[in-house]
SENUBA-366694 format. One record per atom (N, C-alpha, C): x, y negated, z. Coordinates in steps of 0.05 Angstrom, whole numbers, plus 5000, padded with zeros to 4 digits. Example, Ala and Ser with C-alpha at 12.3 -4.5 7.8 and 13.67 -1.06 7.14 Angstrom:
526451145156524650905156526450665156525750455142527350215143525849995157
//
This chain:
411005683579408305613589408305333600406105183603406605003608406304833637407404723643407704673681404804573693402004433670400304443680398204623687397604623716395004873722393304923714392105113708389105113695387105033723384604973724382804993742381605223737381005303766378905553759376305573770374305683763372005773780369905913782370606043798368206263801365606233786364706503774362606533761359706713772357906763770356307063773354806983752354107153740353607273714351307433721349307413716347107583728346307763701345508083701345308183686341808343680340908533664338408583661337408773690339608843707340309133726339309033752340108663746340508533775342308523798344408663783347208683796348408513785349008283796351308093783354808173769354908043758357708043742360007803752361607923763363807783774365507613757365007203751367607353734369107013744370506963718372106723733373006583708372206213702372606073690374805903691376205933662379805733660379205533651378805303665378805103649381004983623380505043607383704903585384404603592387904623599389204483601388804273577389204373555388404213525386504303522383804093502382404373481384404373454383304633443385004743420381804773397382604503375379704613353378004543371375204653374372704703369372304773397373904833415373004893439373305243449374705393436375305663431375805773460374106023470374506133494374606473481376806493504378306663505376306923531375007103523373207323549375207573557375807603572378207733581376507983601377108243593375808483614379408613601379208783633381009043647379809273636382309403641381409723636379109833653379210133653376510253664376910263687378910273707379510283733381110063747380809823733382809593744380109323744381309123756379308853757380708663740379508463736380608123727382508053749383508223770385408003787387708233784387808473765390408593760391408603735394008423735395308413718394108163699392108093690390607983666390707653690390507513703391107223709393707183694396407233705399007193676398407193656396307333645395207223617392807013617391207013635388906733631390106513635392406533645393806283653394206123627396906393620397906193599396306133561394006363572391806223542391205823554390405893589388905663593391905393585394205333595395905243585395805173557395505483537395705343510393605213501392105133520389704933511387005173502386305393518384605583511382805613533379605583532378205673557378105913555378406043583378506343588376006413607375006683597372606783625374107133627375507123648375007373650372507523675372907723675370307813691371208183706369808203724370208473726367008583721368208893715364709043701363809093737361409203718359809243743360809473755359809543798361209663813365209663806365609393812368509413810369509093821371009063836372208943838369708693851370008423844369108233859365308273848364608333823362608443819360808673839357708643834355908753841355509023834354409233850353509473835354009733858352309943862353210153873352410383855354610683856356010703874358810463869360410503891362810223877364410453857365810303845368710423815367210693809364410583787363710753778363710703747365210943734367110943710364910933686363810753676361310733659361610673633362510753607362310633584360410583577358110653579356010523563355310203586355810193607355210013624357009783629359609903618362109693611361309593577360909723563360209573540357609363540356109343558353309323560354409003575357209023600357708813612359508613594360708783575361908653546360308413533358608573535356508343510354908153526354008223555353307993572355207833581357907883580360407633583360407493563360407593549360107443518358307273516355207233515353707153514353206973545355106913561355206813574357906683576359606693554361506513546361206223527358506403514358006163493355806013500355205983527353905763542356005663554358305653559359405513583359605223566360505063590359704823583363704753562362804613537365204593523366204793502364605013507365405243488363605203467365105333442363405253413363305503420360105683413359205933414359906143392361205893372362606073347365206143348366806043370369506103376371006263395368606513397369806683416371206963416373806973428375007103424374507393446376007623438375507823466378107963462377908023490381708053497381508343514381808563506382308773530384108933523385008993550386709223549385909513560387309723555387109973555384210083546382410113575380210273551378509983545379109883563377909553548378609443523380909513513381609493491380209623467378909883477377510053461375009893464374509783482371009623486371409353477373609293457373208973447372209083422373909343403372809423379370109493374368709613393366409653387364309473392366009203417363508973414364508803392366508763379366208653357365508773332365509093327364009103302361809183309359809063332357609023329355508803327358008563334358408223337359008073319358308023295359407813267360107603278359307463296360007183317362507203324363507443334365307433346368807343330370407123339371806893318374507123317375807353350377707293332378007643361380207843352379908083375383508083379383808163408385808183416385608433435387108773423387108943433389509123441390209073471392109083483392409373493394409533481394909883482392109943489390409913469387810073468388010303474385710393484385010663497382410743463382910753443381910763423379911043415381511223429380311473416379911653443377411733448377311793478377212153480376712253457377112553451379712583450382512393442385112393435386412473464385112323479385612183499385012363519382812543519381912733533383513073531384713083512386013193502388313293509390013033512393312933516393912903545392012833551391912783591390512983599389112863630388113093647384513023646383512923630381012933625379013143626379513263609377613553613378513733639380613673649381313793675379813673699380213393696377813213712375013253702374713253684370813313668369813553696371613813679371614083699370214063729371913893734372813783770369913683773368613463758366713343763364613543755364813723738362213933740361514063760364014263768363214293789361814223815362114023816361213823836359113673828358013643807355513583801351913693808352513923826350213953842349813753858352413823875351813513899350013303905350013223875348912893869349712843841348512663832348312603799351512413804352612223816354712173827357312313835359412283826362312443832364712323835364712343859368112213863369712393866372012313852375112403842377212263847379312313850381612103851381512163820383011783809383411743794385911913781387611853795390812003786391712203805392312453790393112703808392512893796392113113815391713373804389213453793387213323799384913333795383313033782385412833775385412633767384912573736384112383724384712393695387412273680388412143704390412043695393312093711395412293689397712353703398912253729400112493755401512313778403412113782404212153752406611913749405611623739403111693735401811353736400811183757401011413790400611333811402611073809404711043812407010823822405510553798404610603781404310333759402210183777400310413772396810333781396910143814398910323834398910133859400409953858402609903843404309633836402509413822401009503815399609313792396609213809395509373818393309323824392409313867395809343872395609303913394209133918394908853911394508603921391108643912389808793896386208753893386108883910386609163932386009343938385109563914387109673902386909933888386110073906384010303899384210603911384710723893385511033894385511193881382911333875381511193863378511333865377111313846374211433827373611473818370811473809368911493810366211583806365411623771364811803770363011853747360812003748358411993724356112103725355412403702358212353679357412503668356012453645354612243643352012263620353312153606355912093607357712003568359912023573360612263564363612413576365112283555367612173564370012003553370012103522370212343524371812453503369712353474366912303482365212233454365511923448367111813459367111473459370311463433371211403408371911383392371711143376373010833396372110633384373310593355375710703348378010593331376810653308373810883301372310903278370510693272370010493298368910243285370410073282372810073272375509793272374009683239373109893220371909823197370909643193368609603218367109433211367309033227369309093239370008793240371108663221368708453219369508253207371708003218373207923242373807853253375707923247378807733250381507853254381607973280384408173274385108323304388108353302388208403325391708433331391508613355392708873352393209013361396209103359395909143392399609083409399209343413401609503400401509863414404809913430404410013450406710133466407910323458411110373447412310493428411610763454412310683483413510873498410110923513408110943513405311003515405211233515404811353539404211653544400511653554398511413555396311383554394411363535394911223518393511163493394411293474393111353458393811633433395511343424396311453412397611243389396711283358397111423346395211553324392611323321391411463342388011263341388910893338391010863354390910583355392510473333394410623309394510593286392910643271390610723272389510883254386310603254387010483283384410283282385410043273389210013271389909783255389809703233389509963223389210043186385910023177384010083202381510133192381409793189381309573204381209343212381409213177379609003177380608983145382708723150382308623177383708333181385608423198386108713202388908763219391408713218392308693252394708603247397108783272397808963267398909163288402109033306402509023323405308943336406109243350408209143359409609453370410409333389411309483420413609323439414909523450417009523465418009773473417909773507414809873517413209913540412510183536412010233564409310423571406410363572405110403585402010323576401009983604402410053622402409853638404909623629406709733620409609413619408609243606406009153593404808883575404608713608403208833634403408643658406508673675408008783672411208723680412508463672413608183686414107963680416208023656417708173661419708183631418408223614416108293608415408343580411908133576411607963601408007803592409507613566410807453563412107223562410807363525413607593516413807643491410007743483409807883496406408023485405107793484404207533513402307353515402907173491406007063482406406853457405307013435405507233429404507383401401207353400400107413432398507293433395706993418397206873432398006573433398906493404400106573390400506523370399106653340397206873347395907053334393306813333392906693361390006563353390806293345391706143347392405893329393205893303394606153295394106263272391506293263389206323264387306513258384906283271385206203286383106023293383405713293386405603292387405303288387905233254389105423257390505323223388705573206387105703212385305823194387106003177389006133186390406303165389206703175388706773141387306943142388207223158
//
């Protein structure tokens, strides 16, 4: 990477809700081409300040503008109740980052790329095969198949949890990870290593009105037109794996990597360096030298 800093700076992103969108601009050290920016969103329970700066960094280094952002109710972003688990409202903050990438000042509006991991990873496939604009997808141990996924973990054990408790209030908090969590106890130690320094809680909110399990992005990999590169974790006890081969193959411009992680080791320093260059080198491929 390279020893010069990127600049950064704060964004708000105002949306149709009127809850602002948190996010944060890399200035590129070089430009690369045409002015190519890089939109960077976290999984469903994490922000832009876990784990994903080691990676805006070193796009911004290779001469790449970066916006990452956190969704709404999360993190430096607007919204109540707070860490409320929304796919249709995270895809909705998808496409307003986006369209607020290709105004920033320097960005060619045709050169934008989208970068997520876990179930964000599942929300780059579906805003790009619904985005022909969109230049180029980078999907990091996607959370691809959310019936797979609901399945294999403690989802429907959490769904359960949250029915119950749905007289209460249209609103439900859960711990995220546990017994009543959606995501195994042994992902407690990743989640607070990774995400202390934002203030992680273990916590949760959902409403119910689009239960995980019907969200199945990896059946729209078809329709991107866009290259993709999808990084899968040999050792991934989170993400089906199936679905996330199965969205490499749908992809007509796919391009699948393997590493030997769990679903969090892509942000462990032994392993940003090898994932972020494949990275890094997937889009200069694909967006510098135009190779298909």
């Amino acid at each position: 990477m390279s020893e010069r800093s990127s600049r950064r700076e704060a964004v708000r992103i105002p949306t149709g809700s009127g809850d602002a969108i948190a996010a944060t601009f890399y200035e590129p050290a070089d430009a690369v081409g045409l002015g190519a920016c890089v939109v960077m969103g976290a999984g469903g329970t994490l922000t832009q300040g876990d784990g994903i700066p080691a990676y805006a960094e070193r796009f911004a280094a290779a001469g790449f503008a970066v916006l990452t952002f956190d969704y709404r109710h999360w993190g430096r972003s607007e919204g109540r109740p707070r860490r409320l688990a929304s796919v249709p409202l995270q895809l909705a903050d998808w496409r307003t980052a986006v369209e607020s990438a290709r105004g920033l000042p320097g960005v060619d509006p045709g050169r934008i790329v989208i970068w997520g991991m876990s179930l964000g990873g599942g929300h780059v496939l579906g805003t790009a095969a619904a985005d022909p604009r969109i230049a180029a997808v980078i999907a990091l141990v996607p959370m691809a198949d959310g019936l797979a996924f609901s399945l294999n973990t403690r989802v429907l054990r959490f769904t359960f949890h949250a029915v119950l408790r749905r007289a209460r209030g249209r609103f439900v908090t859960l711990p995220a990870v546990g017994a009543a969590g959606a995501f195994p106890a042994d992902s407690l130690a990743s989640f607070e290593r990774l995400g202390g320094p934002t203030g992680w809680r273990n916590e949760i909110v959902t409403d119910l009105d689009y239960p995980l399990l019907l969200y199945r992005p990896y059946r729209l990999a078809g329709r991107i037109d866009a290259p993709v590169l999808i990084q899968l974790g040999e050792h991934d006890r989170l993400a089906p794996r199936r679905a996330v081969e199965q969205a490499a193959r749908r992809a007509p411009r796919g391009d699948l990597r393997r590493y030997p992680i769990d679903h969090f080791g892509c942000f462990w320093p032994q392993h940003v360096d090898e994932v972020a260059g494949d990275q890094i080198a997937f889009l200069r491929d694909r967006l510098v030298h135009g190779f298909p």
